[in-house]
Residue frames as a rotation matrix with the C-alpha (Angstrom) as fourth column:
UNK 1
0.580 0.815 0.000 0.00
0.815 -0.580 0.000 0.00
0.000 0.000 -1.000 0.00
UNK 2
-0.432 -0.681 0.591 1.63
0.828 -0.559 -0.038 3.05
0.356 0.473 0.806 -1.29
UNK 3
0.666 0.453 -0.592 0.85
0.547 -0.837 -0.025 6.91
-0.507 -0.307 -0.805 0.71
UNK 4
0.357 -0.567 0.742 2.04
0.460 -0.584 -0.669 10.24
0.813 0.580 0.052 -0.07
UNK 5
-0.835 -0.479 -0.273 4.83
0.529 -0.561 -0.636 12.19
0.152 -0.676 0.722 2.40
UNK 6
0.833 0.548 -0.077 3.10
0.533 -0.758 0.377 14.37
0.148 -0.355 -0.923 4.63
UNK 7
-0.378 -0.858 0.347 5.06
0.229 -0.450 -0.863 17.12
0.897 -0.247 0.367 6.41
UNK 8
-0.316 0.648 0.693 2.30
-0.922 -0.383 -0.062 18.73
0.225 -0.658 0.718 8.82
UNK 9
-0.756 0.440 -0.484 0.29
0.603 0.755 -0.257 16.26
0.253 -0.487 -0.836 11.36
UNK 10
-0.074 0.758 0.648 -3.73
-0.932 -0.285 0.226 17.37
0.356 -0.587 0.727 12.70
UNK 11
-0.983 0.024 -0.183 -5.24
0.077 0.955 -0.288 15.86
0.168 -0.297 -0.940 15.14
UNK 12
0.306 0.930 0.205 -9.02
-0.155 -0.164 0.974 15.55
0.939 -0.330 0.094 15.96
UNK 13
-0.637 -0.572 0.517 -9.00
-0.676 0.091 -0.731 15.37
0.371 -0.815 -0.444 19.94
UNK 14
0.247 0.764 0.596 -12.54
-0.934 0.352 -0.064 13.55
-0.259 -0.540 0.801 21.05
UNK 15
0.860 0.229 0.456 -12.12
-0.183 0.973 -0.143 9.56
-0.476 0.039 0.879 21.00
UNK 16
0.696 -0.702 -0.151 -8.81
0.083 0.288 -0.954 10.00
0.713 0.652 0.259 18.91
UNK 17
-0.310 -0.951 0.014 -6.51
-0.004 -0.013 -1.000 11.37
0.951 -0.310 0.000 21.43
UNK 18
-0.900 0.169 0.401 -8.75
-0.409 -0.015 -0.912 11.14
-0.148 -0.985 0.083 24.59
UNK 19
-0.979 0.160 0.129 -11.38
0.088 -0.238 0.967 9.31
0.185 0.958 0.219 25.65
UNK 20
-0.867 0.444 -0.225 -14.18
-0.055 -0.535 -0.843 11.11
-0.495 -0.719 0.489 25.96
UNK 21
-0.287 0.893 -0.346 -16.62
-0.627 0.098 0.773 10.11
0.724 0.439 0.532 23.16
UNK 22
-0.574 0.225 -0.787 -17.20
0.471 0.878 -0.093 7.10
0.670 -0.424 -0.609 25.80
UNK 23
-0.717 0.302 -0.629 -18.25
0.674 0.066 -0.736 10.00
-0.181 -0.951 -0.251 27.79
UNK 24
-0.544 0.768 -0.338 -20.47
-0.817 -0.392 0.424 11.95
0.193 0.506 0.841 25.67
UNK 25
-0.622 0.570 -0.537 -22.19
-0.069 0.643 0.762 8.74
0.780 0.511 -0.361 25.25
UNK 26
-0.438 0.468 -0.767 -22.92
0.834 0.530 -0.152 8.26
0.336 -0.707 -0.623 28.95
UNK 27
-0.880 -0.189 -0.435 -24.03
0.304 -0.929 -0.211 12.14
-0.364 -0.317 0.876 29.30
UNK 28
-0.827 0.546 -0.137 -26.27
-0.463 -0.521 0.717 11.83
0.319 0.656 0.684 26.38
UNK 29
-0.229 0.794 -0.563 -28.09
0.293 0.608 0.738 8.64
0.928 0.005 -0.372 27.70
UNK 30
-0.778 0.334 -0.531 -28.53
0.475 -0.240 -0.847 10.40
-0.411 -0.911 0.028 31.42
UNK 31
-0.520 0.762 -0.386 -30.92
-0.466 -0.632 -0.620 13.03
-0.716 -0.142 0.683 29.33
UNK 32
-0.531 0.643 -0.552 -32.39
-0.291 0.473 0.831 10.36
0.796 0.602 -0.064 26.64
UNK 33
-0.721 0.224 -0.656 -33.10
0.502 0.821 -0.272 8.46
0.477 -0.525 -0.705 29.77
UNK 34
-0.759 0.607 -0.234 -35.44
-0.075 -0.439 -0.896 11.09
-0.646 -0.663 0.378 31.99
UNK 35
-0.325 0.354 -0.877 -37.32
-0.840 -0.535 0.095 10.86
-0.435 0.767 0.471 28.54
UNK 36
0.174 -0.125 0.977 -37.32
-0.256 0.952 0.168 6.82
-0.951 -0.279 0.134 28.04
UNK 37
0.934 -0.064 -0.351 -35.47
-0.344 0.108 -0.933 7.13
0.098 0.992 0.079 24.89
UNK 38
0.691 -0.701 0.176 -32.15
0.503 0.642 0.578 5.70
-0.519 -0.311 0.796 23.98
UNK 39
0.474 -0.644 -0.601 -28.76
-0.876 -0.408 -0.255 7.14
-0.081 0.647 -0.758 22.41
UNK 40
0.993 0.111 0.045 -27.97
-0.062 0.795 -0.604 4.54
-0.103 0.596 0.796 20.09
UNK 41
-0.278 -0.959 0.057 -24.44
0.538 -0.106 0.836 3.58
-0.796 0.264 0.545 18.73
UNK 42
-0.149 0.062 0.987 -25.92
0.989 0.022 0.148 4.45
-0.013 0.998 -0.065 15.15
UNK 43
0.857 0.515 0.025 -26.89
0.503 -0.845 0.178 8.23
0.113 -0.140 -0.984 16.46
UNK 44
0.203 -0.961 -0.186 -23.02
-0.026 -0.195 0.980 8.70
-0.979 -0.194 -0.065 18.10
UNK 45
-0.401 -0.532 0.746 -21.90
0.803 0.188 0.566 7.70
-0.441 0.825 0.352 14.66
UNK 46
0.487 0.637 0.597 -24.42
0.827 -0.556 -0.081 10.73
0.281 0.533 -0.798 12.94
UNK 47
0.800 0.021 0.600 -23.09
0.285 -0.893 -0.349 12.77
0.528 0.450 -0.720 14.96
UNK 48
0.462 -0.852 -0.247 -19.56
0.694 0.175 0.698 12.67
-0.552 -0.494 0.672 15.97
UNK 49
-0.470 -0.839 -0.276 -17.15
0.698 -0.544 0.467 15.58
-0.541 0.027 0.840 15.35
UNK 50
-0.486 0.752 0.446 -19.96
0.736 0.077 0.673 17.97
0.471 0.655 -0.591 15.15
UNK 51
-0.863 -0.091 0.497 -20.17
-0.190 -0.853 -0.487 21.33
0.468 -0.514 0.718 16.50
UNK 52
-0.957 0.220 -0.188 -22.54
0.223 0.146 -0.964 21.61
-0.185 -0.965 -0.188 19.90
UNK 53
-0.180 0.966 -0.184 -25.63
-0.683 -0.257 -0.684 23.26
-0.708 0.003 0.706 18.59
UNK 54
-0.457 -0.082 -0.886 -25.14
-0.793 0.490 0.363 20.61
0.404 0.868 -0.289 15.40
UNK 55
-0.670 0.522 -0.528 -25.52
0.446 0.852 0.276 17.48
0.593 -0.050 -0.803 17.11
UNK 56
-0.846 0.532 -0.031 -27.92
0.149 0.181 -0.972 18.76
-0.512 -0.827 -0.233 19.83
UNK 57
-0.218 0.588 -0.779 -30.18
-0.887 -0.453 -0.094 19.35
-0.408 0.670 0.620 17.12
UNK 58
-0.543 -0.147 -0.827 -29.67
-0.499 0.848 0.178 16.07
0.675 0.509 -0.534 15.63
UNK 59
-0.949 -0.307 0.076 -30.14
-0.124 0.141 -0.982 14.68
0.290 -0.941 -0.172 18.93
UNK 60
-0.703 0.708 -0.058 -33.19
-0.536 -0.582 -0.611 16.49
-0.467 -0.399 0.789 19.68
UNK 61
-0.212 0.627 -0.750 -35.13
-0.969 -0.234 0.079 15.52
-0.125 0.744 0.657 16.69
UNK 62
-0.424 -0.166 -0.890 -34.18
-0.543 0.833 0.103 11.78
0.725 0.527 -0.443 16.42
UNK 63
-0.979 0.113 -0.168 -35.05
0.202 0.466 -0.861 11.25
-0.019 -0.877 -0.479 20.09
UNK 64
-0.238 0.967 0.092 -37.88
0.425 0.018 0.905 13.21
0.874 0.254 -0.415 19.82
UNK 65
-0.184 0.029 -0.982 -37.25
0.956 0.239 -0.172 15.32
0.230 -0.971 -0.072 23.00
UNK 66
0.532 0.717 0.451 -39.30
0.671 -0.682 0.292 18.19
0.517 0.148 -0.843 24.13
UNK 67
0.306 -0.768 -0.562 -36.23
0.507 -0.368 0.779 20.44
-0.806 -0.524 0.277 24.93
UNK 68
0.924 -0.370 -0.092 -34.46
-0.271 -0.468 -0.841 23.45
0.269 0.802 -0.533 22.56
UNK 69
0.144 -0.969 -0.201 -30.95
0.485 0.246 -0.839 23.11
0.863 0.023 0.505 21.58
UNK 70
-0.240 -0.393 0.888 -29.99
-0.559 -0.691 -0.458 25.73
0.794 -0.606 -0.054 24.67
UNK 71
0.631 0.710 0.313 -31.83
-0.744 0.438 0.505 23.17
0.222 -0.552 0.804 26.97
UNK 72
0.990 -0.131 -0.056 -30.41
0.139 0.975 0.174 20.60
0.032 -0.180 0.983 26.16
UNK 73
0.209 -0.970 0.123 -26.87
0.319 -0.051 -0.946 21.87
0.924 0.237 0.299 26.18
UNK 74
-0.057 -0.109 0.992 -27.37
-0.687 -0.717 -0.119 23.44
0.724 -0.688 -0.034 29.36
UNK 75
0.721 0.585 0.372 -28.37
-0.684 0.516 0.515 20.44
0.110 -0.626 0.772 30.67
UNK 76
0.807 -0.589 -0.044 -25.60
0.471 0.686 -0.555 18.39
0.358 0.427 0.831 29.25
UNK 77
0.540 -0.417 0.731 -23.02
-0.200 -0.907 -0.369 20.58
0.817 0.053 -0.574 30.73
UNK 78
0.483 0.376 0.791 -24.15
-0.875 0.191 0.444 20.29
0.016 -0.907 0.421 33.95
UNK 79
0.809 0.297 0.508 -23.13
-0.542 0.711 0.447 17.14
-0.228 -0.637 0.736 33.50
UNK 80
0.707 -0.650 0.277 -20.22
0.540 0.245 -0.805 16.82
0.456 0.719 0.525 31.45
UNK 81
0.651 -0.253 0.715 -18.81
-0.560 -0.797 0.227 19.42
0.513 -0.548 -0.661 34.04
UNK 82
0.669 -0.163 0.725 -17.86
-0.556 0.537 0.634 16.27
-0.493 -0.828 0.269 35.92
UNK 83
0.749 -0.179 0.638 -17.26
0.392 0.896 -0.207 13.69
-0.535 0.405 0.741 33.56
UNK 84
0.872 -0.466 0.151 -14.57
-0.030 -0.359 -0.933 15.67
0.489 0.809 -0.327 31.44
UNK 85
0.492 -0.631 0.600 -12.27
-0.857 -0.473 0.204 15.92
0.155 -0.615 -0.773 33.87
UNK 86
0.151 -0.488 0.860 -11.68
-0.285 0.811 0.511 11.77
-0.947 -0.322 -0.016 34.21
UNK 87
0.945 0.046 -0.323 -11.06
-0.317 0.369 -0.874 11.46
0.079 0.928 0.363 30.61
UNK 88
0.022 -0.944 0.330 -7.73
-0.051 0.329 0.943 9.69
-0.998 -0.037 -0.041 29.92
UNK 89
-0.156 -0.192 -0.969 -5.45
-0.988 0.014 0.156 9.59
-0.016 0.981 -0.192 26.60
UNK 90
0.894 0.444 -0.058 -5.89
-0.428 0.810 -0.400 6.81
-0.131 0.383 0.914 24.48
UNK 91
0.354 -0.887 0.296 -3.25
0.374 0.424 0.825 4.33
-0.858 -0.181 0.482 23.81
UNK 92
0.299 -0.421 0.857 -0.49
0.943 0.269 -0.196 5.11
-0.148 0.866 0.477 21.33
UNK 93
0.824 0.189 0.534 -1.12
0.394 -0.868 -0.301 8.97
0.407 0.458 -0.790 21.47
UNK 94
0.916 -0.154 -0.371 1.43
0.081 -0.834 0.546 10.02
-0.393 -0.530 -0.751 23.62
UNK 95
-0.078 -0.690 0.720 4.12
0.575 0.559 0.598 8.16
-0.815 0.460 0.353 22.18
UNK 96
0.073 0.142 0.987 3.20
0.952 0.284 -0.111 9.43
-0.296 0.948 -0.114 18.82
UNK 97
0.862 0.342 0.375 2.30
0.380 -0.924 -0.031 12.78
0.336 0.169 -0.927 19.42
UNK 98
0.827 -0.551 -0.113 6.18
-0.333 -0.642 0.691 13.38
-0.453 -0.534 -0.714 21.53
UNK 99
-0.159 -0.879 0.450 7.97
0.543 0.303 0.783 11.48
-0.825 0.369 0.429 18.94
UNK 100
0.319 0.482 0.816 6.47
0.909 -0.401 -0.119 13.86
0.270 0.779 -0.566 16.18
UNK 101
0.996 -0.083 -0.031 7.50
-0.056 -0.861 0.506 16.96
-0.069 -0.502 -0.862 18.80
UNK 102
0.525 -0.845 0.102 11.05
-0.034 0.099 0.994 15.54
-0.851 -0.525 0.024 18.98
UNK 103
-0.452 -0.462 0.763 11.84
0.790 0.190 0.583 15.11
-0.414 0.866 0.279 15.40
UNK 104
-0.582 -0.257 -0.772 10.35
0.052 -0.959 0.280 18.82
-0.812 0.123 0.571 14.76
UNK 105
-0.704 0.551 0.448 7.20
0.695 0.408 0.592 17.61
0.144 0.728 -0.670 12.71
UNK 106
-0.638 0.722 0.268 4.16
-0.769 -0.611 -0.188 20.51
0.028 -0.326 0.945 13.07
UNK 107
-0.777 0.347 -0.525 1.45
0.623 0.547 -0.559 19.49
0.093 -0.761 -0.642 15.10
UNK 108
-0.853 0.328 0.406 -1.70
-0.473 -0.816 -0.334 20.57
0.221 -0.476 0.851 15.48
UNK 109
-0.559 0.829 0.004 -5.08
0.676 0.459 -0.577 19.70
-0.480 -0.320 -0.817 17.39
UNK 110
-0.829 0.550 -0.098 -8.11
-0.486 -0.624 0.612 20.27
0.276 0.555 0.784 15.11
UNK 111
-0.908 0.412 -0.074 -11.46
0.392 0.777 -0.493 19.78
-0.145 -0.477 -0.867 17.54
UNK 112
-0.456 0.754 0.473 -14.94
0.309 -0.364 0.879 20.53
0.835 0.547 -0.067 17.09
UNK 113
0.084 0.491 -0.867 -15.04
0.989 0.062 0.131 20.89
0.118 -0.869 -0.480 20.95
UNK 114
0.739 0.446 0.506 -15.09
0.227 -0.870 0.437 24.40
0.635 -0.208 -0.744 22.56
UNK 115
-0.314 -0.870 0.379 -12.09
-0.202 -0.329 -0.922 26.23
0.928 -0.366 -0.073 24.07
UNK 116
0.175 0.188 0.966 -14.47
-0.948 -0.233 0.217 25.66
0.266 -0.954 0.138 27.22
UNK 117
0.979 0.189 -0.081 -14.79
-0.198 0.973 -0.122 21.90
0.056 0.135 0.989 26.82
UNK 118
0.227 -0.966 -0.126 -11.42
-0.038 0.121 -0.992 21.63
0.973 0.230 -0.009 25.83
UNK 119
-0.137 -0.178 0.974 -10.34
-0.932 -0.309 -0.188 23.45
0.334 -0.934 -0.124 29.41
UNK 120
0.645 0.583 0.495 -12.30
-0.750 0.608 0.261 20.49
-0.149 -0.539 0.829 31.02
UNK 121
0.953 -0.233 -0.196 -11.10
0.079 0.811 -0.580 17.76
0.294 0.537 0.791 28.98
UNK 122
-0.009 -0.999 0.051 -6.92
0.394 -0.050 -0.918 18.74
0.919 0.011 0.394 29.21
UNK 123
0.319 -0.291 0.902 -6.83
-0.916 -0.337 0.216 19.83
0.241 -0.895 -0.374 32.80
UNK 124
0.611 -0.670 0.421 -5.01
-0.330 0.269 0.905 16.68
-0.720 -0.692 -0.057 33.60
UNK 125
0.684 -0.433 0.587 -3.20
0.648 0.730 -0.217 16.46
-0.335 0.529 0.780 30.56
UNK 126
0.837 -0.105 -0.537 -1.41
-0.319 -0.891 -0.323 19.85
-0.444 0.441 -0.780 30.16
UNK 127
-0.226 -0.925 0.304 2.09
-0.287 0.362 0.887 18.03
-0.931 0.113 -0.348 29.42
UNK 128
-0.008 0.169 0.986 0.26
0.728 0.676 -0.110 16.58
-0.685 0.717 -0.128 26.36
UNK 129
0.374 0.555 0.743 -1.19
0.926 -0.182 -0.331 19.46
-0.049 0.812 -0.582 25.03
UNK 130
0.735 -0.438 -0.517 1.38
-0.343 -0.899 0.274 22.15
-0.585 -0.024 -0.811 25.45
UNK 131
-0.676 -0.575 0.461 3.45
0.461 0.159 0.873 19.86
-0.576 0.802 0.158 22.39
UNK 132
0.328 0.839 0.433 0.58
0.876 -0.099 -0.472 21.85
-0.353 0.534 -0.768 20.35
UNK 133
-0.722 -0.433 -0.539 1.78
0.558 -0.825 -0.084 24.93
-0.409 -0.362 0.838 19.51
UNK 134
-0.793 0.595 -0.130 -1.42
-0.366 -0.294 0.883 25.11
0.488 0.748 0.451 16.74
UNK 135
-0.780 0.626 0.018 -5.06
0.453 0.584 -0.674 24.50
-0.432 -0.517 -0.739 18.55
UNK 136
-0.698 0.706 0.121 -8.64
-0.244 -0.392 0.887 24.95
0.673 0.590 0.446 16.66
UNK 137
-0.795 0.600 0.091 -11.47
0.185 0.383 -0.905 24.57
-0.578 -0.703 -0.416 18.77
UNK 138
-0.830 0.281 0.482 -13.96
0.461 -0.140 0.876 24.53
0.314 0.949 -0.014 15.96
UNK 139
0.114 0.838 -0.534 -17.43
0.971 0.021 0.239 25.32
0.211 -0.546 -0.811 18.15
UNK 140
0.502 0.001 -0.865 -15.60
0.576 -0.747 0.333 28.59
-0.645 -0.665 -0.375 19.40
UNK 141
-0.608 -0.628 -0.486 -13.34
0.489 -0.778 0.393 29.71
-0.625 0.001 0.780 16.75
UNK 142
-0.143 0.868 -0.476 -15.12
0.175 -0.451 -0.875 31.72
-0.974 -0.209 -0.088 14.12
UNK 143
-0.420 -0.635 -0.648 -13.12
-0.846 0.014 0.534 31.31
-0.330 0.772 -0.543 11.07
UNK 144
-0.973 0.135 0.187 -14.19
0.121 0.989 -0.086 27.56
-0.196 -0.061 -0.979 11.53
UNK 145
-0.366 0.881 -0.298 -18.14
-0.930 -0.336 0.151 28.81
0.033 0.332 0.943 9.47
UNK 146
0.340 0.743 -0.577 -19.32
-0.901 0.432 0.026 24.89
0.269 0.511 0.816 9.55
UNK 147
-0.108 -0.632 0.768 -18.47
-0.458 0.717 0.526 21.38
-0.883 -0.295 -0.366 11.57
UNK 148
-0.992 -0.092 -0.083 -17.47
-0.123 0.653 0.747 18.27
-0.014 0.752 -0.659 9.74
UNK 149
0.255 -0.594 0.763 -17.93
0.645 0.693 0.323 16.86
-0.720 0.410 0.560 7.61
UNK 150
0.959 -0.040 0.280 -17.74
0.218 -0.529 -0.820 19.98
0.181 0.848 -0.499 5.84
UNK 151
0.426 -0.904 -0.018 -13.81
0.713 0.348 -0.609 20.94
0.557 0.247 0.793 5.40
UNK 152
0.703 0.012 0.711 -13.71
-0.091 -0.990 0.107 24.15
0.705 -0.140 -0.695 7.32
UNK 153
0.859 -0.476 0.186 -11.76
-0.041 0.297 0.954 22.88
-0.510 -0.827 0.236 10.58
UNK 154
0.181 -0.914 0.363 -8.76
0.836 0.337 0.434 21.41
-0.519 0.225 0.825 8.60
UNK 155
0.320 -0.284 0.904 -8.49
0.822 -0.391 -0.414 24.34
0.471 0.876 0.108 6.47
UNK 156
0.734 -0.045 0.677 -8.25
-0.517 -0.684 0.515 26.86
0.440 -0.728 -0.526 9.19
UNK 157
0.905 -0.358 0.227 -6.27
-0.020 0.499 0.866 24.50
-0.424 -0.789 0.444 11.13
UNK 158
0.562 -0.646 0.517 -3.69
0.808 0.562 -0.176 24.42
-0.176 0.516 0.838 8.47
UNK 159
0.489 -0.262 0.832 -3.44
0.364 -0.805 -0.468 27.96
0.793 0.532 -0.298 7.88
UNK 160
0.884 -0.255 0.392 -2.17
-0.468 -0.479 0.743 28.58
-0.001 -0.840 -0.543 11.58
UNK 161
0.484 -0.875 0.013 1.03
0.859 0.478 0.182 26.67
-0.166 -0.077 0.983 10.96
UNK 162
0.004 -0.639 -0.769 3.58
-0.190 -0.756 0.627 29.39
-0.982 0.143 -0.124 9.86
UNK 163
-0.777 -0.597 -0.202 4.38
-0.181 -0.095 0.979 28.05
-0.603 0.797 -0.035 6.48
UNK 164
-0.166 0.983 0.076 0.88
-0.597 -0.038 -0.801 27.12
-0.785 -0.178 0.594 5.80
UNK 165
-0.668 -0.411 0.620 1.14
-0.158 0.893 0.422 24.00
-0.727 0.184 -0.661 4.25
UNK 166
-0.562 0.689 -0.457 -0.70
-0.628 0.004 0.778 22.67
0.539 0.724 0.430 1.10
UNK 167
0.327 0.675 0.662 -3.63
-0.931 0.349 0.104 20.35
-0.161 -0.650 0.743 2.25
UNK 168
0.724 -0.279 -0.630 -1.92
-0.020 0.905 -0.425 17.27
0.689 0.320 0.650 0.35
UNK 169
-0.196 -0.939 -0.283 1.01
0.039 0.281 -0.959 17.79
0.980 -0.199 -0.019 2.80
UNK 170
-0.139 0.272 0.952 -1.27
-0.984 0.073 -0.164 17.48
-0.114 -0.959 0.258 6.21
UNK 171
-0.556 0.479 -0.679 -2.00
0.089 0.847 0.525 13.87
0.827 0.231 -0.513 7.43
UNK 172
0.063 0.788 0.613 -5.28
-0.863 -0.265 0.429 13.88
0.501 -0.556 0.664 9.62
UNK 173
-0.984 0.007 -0.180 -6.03
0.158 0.514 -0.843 11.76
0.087 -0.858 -0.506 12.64
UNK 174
-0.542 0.826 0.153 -9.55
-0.823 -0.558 0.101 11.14
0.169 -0.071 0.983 12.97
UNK 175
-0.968 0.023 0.249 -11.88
-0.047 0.962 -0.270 8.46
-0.246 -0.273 -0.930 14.82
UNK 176
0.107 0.986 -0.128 -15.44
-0.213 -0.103 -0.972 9.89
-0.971 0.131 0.199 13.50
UNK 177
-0.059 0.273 0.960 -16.88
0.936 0.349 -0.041 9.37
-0.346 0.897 -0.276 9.77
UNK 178
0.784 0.620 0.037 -17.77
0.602 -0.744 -0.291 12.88
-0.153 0.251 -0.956 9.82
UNK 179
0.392 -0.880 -0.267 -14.03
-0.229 -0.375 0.898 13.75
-0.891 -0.291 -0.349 10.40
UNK 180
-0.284 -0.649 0.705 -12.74
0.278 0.648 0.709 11.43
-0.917 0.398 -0.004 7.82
UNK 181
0.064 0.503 0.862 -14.95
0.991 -0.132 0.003 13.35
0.115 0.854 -0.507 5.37
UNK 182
0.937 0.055 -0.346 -13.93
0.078 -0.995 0.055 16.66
-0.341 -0.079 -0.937 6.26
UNK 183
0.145 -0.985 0.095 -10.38
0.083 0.108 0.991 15.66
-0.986 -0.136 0.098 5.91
UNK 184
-0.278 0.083 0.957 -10.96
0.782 0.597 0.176 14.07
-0.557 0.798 -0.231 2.47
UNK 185
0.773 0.434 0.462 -13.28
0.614 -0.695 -0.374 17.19
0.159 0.573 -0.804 1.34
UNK 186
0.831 -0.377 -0.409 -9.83
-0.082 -0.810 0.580 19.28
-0.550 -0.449 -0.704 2.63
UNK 187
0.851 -0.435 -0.295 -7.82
-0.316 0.024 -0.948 17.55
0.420 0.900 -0.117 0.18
UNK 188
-0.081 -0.986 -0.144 -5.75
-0.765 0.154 -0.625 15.71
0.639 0.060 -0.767 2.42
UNK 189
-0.160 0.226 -0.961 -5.00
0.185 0.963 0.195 12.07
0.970 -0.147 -0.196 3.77
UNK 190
0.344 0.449 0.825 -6.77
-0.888 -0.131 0.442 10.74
0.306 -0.884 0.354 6.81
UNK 191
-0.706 -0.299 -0.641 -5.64
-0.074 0.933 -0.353 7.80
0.704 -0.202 -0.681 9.25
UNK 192
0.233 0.958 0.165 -8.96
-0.633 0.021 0.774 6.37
0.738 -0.285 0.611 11.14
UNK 193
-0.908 -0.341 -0.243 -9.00
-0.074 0.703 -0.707 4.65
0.412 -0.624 -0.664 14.57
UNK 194
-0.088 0.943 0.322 -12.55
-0.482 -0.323 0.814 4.35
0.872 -0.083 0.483 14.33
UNK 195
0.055 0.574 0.817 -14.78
-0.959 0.257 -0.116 2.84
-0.277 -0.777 0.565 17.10
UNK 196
-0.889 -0.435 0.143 -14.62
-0.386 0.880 0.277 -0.94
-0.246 0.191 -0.950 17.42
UNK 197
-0.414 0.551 0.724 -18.14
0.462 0.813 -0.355 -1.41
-0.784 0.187 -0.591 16.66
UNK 198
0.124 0.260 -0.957 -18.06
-0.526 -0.801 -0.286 0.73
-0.842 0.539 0.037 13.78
UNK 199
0.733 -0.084 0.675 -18.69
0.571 0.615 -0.544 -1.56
-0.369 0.784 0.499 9.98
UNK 200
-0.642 -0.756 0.126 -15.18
0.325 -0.120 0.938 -0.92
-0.694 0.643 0.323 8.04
UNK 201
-0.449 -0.078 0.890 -16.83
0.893 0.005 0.451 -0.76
-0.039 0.997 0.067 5.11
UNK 202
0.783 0.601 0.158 -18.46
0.591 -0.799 0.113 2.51
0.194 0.005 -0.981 6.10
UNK 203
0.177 -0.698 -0.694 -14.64
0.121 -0.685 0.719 3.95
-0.977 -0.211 -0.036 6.74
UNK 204
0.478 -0.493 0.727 -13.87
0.852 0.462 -0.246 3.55
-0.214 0.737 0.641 2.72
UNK 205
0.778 -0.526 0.342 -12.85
-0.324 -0.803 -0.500 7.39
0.538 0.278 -0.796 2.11
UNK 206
0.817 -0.560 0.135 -10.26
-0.211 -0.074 0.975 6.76
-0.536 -0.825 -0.179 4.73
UNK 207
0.470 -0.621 -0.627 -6.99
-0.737 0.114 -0.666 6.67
0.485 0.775 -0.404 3.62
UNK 208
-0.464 -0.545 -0.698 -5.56
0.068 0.764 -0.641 3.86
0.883 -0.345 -0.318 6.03
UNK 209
0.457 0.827 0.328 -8.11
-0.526 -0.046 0.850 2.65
0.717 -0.561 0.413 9.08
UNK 210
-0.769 -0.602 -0.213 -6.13
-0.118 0.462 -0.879 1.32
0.628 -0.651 -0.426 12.44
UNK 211
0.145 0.571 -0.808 -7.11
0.643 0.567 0.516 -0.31
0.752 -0.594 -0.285 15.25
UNK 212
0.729 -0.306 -0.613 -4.82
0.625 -0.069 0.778 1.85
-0.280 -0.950 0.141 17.35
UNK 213
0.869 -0.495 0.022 -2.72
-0.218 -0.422 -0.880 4.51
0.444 0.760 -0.474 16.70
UNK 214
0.457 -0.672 0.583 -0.37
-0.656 0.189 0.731 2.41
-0.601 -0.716 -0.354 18.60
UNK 215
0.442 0.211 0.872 -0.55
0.563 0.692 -0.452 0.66
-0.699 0.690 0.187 15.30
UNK 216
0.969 -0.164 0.187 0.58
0.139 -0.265 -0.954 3.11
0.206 0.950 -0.234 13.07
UNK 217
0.219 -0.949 0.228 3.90
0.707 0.315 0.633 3.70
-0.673 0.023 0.740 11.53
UNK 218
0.433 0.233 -0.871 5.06
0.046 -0.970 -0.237 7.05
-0.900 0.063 -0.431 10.82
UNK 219
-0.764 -0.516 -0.388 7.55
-0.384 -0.120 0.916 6.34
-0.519 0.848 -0.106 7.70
UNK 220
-0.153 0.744 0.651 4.45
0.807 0.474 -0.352 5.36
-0.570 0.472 -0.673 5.79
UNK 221
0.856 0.467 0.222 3.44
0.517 -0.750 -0.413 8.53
-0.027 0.468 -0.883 4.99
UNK 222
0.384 -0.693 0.610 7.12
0.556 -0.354 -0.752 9.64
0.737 0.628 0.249 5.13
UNK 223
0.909 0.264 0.322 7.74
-0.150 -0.515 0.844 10.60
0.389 -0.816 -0.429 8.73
UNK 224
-0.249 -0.790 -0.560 10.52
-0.633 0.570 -0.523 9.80
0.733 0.224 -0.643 10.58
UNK 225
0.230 0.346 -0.910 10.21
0.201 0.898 0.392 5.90
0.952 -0.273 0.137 12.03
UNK 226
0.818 -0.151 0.556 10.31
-0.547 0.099 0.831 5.29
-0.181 -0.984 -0.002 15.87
UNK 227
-0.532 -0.836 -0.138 13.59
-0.682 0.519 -0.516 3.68
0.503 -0.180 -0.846 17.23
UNK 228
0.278 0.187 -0.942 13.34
-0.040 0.982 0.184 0.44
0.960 -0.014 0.281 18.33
């Protein structure tokens, strides 16, 4: 299987480099549940890497719950107030993300969370996320007109490097569908570490789908390789 060199690295941050989509999930089903509805796996998949008023909309409508988007975000807060805070990094990332810092690769974190969210989320990880020197917070920044899957995030994200890279020379991290199609519509290659009970055959845009990004191998795309 043949890639093209990257130079630049994004990352998405929810479920890819922390995870917290496990805790969205259990947030969303506290308010499906006052409501005796369910948040599905097939809903999470709709909307993953989707700006806040996006999915809660989505949300809303599919459940059928008698709440406005502000409601239901307000509510969800509340509770996510807590739960962010015990998120933990996924395997593989740190490794990956300080052997990319050491060999002077750009880095950057392209999320669809909020600079507030964020806050939550990286308060016990600041060591990770000060290798960033580039951070989008799509939800908050304003540049960032549309979440995935439309391309806006990665393009914005790219332009904050200094040299502002073409999009063919970014490779994307991403663990959503909606990501992997923003990436793709940005004109540049994606590596998926989807959910395990996500069907493969619904990653095809992907350019290369891992279990783990303890799995991947940076001289693929032209990086340089870990040391043994």
């Amino acid at each position: 299987m043949a890639f093209n060199s990257v130079t630049h690295v994004l990352f998405d941050m929810d479920g890819l480099i922390l995870n917290t989509e496990e805790l969205y999930t259990i947030g969303f089903q506290q308010v499906a549940s006052r409501f005796g509805k369910e948040f599905t796996f097939e809903l999470k998949c709709k909307i993953m890497g989707q700006q806040s008023k996006e999915f809660a909309g989505i949300i809303i409508d599919d459940l059928g719950l008698p709440l406005t988007v502000d409601e239901f975000l307000t509510e969800t807060r509340a509770i996510f107030d807590n739960l962010f805070p015990q998120c933990k990094i996924m395997p593989g990332v740190e490794r990956l993300v300080r052997h990319l810092h050491d060999h002077n690769v750009p880095i950057g974190l392209a999320t669809s969370s909020s600079k507030e969210s964020y806050d939550l989320k990286a308060v016990n990880h600041q060591d990770l996320f000060n290798l960033f020197p580039c951070k989008t917070w799509g939800t908050s920044d304003p540049e960032v007109k549309k979440g995935k899957p439309s391309p806006d995030i990665f393009f914005v994200a790219a332009n904050k490097f200094p040299d502002k890279p073409a999009p063919e020379k970014c490779l994307v991290f991403e663990d959503a569908l909606n990501g992997v199609k923003a990436a793709r519509a940005a004109g540049m290659q994606v590596v998926m570490v989807p959910d395990p009970r996500l069907d493969r055959s619904l990653a095809s845009e992907a350019t290369l789908v891992l279990d783990s990004i303890a799995d991947f191998k940076p001289e693929l795309f032209g990086l340089p390789p870990y040391k043994n």
